[in-house]
N, C-alpha and C positions, 0 to 999 in steps of 0.2 A: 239221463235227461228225459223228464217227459216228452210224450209228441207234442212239435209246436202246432197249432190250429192256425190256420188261414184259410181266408176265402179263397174259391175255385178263381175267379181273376186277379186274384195279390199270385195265386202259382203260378196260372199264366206269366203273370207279367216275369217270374221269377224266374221260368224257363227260358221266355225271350231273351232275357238279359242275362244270361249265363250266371247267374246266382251258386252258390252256395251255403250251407249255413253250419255254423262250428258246433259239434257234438260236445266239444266243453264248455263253453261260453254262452252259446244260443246265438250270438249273434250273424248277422249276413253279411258275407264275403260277394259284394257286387261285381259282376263283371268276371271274367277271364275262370271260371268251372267253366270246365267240360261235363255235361249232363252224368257221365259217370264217374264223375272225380271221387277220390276215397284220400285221405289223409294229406292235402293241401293245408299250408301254412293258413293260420288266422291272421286276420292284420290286429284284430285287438288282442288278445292273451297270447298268440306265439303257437299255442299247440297245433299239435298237426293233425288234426282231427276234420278239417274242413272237410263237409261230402257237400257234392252235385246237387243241386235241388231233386231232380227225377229220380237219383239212385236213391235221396233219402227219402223220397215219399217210398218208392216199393219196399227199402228196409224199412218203416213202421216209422220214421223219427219225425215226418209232419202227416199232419192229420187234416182231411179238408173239411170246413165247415159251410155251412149254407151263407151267403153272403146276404147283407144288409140289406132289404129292396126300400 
């Protein structure tokens, strides 16, 4: 999976909210990651791929972009 790109406040808000985001699917698992979560169920595909927003930014899987002004 490429790194996903978001802006420095969509991470923010990503870490407040206990986010995660699935390494097969790409998509976001809201609420209930723990910042260093590693292989939590997806709610969309099932795999168990889910990471932590913070652990996936220092593993390389998001990438932060300059936000819109």
């Amino acid at each position: 999976m490429k790194p996903v790109q978001i802006g420095e406040e969509d991470y923010h808000d990503h870490v407040e909210g206990s986010d995660g985001i699935c390494l097969s699917c790409g998509e976001w698992k809201y609420g209930d990651c723990e910042p260093d979560a590693e292989n939590y169920r997806c709610d969309e595909c099932g795999a168990m791929e889910v990471m932590g927003v913070e652990m996936a930014m220092v593993a390389g899987h998001i990438q932060l972009v300059e936000d819109d002004s």
